[in-house]
RODO-2510 file (C-alpha; in nm, 4 decimals, decimal comma):
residues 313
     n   res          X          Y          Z
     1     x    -4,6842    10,7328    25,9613
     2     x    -4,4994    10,3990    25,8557
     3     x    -4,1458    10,3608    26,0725
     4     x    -3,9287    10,0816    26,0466
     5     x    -3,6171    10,0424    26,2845
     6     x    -3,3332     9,7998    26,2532
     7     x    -3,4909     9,5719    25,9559
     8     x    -3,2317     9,3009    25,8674
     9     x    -3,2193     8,9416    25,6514
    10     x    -2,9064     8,8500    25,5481
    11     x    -2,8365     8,5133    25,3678
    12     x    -2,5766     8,2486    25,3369
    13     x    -2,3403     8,4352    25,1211
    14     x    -2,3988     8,7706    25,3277
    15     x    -2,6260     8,9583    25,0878
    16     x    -2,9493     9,0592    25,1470
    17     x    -3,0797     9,3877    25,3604
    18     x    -3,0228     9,6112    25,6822
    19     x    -2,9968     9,6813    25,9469
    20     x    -3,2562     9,9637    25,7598
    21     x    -3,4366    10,2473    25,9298
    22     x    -3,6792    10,4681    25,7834
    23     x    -3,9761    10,6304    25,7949
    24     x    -4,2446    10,7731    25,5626
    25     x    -4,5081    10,9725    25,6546
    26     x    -4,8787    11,0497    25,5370
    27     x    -4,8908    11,1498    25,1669
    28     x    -4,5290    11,1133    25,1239
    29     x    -4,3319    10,9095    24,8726
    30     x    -3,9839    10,7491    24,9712
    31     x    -3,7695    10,5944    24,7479
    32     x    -3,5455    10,3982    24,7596
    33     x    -3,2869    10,3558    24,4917
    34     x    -2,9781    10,0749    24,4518
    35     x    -2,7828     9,8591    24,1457
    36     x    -2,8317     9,5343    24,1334
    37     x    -2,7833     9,3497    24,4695
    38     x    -2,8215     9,6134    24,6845
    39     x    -3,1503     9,4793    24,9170
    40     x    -3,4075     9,6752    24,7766
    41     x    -3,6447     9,3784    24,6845
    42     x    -3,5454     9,1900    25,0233
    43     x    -3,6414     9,5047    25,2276
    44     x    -3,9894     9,5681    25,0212
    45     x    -4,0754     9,1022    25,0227
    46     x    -3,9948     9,1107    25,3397
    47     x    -4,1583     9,3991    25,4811
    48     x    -4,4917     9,3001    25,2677
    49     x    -4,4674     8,9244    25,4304
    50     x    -4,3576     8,7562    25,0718
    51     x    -4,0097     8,7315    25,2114
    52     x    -3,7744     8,6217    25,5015
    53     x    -3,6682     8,8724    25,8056
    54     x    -3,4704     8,7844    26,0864
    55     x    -3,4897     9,1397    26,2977
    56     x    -3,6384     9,4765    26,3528
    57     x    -3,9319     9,6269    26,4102
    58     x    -4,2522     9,8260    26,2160
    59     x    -4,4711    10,0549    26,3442
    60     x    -4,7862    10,1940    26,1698
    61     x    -4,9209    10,4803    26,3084
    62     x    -4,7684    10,4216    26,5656
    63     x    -4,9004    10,0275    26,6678
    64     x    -4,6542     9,7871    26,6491
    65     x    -4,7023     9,5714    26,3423
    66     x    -4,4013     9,3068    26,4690
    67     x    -4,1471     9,2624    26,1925
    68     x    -4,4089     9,3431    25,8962
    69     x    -4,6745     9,5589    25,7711
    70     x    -5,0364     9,3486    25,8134
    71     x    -5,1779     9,2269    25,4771
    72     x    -5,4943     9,4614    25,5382
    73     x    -5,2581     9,7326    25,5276
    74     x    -5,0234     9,7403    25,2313
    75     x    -5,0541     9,6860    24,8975
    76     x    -4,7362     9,5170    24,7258
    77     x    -4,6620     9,5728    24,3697
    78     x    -4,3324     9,3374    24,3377
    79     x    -4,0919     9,3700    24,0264
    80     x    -4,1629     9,0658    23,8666
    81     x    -4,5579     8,9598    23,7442
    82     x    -4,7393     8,7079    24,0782
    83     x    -5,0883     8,6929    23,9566
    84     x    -5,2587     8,3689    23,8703
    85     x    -5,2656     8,2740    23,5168
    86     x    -5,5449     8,0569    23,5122
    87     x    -5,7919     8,3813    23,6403
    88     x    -5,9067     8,6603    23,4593
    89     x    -5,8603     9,0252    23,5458
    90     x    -6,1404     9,0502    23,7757
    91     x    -6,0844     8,7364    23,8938
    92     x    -5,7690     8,8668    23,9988
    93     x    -5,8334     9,1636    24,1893
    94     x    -6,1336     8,9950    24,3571
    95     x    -5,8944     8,7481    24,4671
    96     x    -5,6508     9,0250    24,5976
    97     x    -5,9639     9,1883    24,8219
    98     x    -6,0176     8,8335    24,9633
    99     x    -5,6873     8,7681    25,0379
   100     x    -5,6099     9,1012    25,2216
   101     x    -5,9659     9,1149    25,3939
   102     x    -6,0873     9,4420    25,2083
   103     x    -6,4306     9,6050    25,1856
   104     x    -6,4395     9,6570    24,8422
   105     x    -6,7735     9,5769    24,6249
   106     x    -6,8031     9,4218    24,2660
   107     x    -6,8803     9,7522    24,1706
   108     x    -6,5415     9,8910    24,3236
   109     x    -6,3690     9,6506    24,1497
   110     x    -6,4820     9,7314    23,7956
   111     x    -6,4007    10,0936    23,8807
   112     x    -6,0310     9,9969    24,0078
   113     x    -6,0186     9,8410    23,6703
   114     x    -6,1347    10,1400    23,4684
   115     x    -5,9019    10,3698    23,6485
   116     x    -5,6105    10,1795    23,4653
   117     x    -5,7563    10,1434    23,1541
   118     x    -5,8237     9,7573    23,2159
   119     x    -6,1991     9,7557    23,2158
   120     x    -6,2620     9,5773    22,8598
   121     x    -6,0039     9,3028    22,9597
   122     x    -6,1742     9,2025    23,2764
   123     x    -6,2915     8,8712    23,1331
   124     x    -5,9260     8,7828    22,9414
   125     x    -5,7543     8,5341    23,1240
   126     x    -5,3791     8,7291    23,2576
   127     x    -5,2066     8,3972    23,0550
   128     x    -5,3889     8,6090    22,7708
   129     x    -5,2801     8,9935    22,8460
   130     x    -4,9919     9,1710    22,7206
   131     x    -4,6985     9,1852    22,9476
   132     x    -4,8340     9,6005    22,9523
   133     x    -5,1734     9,4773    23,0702
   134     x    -5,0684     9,2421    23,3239
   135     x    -4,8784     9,4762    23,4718
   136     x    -5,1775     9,7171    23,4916
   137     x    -5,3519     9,4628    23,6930
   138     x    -5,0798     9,4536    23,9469
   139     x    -5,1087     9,7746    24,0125
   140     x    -5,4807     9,7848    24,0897
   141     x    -5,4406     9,5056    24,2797
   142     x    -5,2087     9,7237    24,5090
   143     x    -5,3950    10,0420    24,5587
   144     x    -5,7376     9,8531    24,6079
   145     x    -5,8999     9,9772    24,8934
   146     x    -5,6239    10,2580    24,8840
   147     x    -5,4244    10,0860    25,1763
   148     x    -5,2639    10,3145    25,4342
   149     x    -4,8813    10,1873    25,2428
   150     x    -4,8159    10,0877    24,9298
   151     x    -4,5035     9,9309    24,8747
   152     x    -4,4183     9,9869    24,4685
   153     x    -4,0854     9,7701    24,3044
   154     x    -4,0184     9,9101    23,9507
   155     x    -4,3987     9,9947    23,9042
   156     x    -4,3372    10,1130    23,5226
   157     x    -4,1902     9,7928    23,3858
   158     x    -4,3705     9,6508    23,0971
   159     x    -4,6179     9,9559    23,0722
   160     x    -4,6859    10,1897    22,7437
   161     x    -4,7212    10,5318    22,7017
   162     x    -5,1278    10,5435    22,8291
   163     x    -5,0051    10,3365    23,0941
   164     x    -4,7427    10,4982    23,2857
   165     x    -5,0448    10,8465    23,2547
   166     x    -5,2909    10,6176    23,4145
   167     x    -5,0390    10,5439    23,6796
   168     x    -4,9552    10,8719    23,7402
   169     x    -5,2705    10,9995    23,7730
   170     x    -5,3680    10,7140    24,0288
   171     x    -5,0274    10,7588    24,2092
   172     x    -5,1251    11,1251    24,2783
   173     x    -5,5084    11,0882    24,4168
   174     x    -5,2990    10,8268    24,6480
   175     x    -5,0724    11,1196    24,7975
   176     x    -5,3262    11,3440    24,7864
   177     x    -5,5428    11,1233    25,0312
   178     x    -5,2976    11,0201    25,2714
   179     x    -5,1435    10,7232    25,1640
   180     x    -4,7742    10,6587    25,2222
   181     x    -4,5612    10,5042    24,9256
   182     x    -4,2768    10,3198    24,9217
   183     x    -4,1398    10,2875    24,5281
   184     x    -3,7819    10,2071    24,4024
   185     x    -3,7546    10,2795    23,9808
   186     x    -3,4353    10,2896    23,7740
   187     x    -3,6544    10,5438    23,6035
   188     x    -3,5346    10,8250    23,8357
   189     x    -3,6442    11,1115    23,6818
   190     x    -4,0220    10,9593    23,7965
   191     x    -3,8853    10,9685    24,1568
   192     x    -3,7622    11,2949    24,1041
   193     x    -4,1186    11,3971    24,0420
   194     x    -4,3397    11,1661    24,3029
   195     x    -4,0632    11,1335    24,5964
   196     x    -3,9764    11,4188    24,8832
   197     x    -3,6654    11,1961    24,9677
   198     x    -3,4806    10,9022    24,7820
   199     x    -3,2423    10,6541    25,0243
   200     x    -2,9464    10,5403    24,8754
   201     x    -2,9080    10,1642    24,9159
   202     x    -2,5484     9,9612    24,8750
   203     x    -2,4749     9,6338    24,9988
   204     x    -2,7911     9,6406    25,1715
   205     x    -2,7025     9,9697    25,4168
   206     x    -2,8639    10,2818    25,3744
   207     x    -2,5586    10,5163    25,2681
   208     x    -2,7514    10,8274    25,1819
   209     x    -3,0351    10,9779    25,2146
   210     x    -3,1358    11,2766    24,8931
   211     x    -3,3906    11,5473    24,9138
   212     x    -3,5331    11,4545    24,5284
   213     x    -3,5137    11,7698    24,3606
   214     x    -3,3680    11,9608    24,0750
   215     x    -3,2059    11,6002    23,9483
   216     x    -2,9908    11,5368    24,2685
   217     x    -3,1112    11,2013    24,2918
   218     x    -2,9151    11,1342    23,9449
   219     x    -2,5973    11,3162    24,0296
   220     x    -2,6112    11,1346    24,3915
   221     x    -2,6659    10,7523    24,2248
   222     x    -2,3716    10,8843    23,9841
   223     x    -2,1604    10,9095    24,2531
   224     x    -2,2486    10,6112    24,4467
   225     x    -2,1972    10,4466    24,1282
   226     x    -1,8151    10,5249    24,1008
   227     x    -1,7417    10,4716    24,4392
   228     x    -1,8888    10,1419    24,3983
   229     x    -1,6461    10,1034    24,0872
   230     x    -1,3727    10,2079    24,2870
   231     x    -1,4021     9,9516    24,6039
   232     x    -1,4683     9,7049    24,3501
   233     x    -1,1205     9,7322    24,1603
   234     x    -0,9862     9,7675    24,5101
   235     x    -1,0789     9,3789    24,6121
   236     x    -1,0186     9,2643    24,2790
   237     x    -0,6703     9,4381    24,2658
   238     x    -0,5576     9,2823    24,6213
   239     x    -0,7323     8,9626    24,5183
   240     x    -0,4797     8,8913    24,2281
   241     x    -0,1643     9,0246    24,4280
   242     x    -0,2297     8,8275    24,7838
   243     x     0,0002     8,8317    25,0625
   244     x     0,3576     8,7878    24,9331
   245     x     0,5638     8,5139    25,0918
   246     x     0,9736     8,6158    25,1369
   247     x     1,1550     8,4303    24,8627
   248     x     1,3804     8,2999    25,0520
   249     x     1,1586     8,1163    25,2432
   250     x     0,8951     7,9792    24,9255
   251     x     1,0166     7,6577    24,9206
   252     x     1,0612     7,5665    25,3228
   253     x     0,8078     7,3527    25,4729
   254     x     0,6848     7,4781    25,7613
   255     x     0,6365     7,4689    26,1422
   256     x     0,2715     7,4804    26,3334
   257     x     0,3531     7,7901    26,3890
   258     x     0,3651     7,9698    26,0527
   259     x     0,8071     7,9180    26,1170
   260     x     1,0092     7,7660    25,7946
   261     x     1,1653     7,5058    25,8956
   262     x     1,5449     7,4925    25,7743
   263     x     1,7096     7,1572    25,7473
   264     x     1,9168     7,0058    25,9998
   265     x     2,2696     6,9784    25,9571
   266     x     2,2835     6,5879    25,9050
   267     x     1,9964     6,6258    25,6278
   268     x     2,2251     6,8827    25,4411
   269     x     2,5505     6,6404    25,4192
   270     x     2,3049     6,3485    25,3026
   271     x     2,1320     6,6216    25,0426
   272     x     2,4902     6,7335    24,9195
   273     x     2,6396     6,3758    24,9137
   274     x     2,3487     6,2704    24,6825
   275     x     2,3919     6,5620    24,4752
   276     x     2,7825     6,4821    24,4349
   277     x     2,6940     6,1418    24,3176
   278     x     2,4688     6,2376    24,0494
   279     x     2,6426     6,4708    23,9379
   280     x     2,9813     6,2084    23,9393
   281     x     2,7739     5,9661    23,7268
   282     x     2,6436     6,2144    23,4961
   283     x     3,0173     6,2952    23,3799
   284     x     3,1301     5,9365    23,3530
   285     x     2,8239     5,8917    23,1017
   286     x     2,6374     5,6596    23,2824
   287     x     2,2574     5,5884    23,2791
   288     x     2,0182     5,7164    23,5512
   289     x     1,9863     5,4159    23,8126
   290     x     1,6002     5,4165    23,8406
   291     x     1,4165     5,1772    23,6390
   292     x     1,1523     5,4287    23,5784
   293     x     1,3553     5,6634    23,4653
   294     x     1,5670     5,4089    23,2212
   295     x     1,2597     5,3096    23,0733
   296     x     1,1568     5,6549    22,9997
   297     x     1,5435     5,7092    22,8502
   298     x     1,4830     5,4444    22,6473
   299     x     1,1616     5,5276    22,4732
   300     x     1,3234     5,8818    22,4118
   301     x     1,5798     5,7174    22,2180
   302     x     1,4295     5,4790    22,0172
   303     x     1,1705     5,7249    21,8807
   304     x     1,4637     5,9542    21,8157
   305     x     1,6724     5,6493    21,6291
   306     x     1,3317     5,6197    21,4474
   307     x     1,3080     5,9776    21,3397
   308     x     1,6558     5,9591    21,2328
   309     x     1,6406     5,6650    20,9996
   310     x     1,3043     5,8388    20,8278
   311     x     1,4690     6,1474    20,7798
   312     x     1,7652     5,9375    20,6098
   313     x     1,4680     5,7407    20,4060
***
């Protein structure tokens, strides 16, 4: 039985995952579906150890594990391709029993291998495998030893046809032995098939939790879908309107306190008796007082006299 309570990493810019609670037990598949930004790879890197957590707790089996699962104990298939390029195949996995401590012979490596179809490539360097092939390697790195969890991120990218059977096949003398999966596809008619129950991830919060049958993990993502839509167009909406300031008020500087400040009476009679004697020289035709401003004036007019005498030309 794998329970997690309360896992939580958030970063800088408030993304990231939990607090998430769940629990999984033996033979059982949980997935754990999002879009893009939900948490989903935060929660599986971090519980595996190849990413940051700041809180929570895991049990396995009930024995505290701290804030992870022990490397002995999980096998981590992460989205994107980690394994050395440099190293062959075999190299590979035989690297992934050393690292994680497992009892696994030569001879059970081959067979891990075969089981995925990988067996004639064991000598190819991974820099020299298909994307497809390199992908199958992942995947026997993370059942090796058949682990008592097996954390999956998009398992099926990159693999063909013979592939995803192979995977299937292995996936299902997992279950059938006891071991507990954790998977997240945006394939979801696979965890329609493999999962009893599929959490619903958004913003990194669990939001709903789907008994995975008869497509109503589909019709639930559909949903959270549009009502991600919606609270989206609801920021951006009141992000382009903003508070409204009273017009009356737009132009007053104002107080400490948030209070316009109006003009004092002796401010108005100097603002008005300026005004009057613009407004005086303006209608006896004289020129604006500021040498900036004459300078200005006078450009103005001498490339109008110029246009003038052109258009005369």
């Amino acid at each position: 039985m794998l329970e997690i309570e309360g896992l939580v990493h958030r970063y800088a810019n408030g993304r990231g995952v939990g607090p998430v609670s769940l629990r999984a037990g033996a033979g059982e598949a949980l997935g754990v579906v999002g879009p893009n930004g939900a948490g989903k790879s935060t929660l599986f890197n971090g519980l595996c150890g190849s990413g940051p957590l700041s809180g929570g707790a895991v049990r396995l089996n009930g024995r505290d594990t701290g804030r992870r699962l022990p490397s002995a104990a999980v096998g981590f298939l992460p989205e994107t391709c980690r394994l050395l390029p440099s190293m062959t195949a075999l190299q590979a996995v035989a690297f992934e029993r050393g690292v994680r401590g497992l009892a696994v012979s030569d001879s059970g490596l081959a067979d891990a291998l075969g089981a995925m179809g990988v067996d004639d490539a064991g000598d190819a360097a991974v820099s020299a495998l298909s994307q497809g092939m390199r992908r199958r390697v992942g995947i026997v790195c993370a059942f090796l030893g058949s682990p008592p969890v097996v954390v999956a991120d998009e398992p099926l990218n990159g693999l063909d046809v013979d592939g995803v059977l192979l995977f299937r096949d292995l996936l299902r003398d997992y279950l059938a032995h006891g071991g507990a999966l954790l998977i997240s596809s945006h394939i979801l008619d696979l965890l329609d098939e493999v999962c009893a129950r599929v959490l619903l991830l958004r913003d990194g919060l669990v939001v709903e939790t789907v008994d995975a049958d008869g497509g109503r993990v589909e019709q639930a993502y559909r949903r959270l879908r549009a009502e991600s839509s919606e609270a989206a167009g609801r920021l951006a909406r009141k992000a382009r309107t903003g508070p409204r300031r009273p017009a009356a008020d737009c132009g007053a500087a104002l107080l400490p306190g948030g209070e316009p400040r109006r003009p004092r009476p002796a401010q108005r009679s100097a603002s008005r008796a300026r005004a009057a004697s613009r407004a005086r020289r303006c209608a006896s035709g004289s020129r604006p007082a500021s040498r900036t401003k004459s300078v200005s004036w006078a450009r103005t007019t001498s490339w109008s006299r110029a246009a003038r005498q052109g258009l005369a030309m």
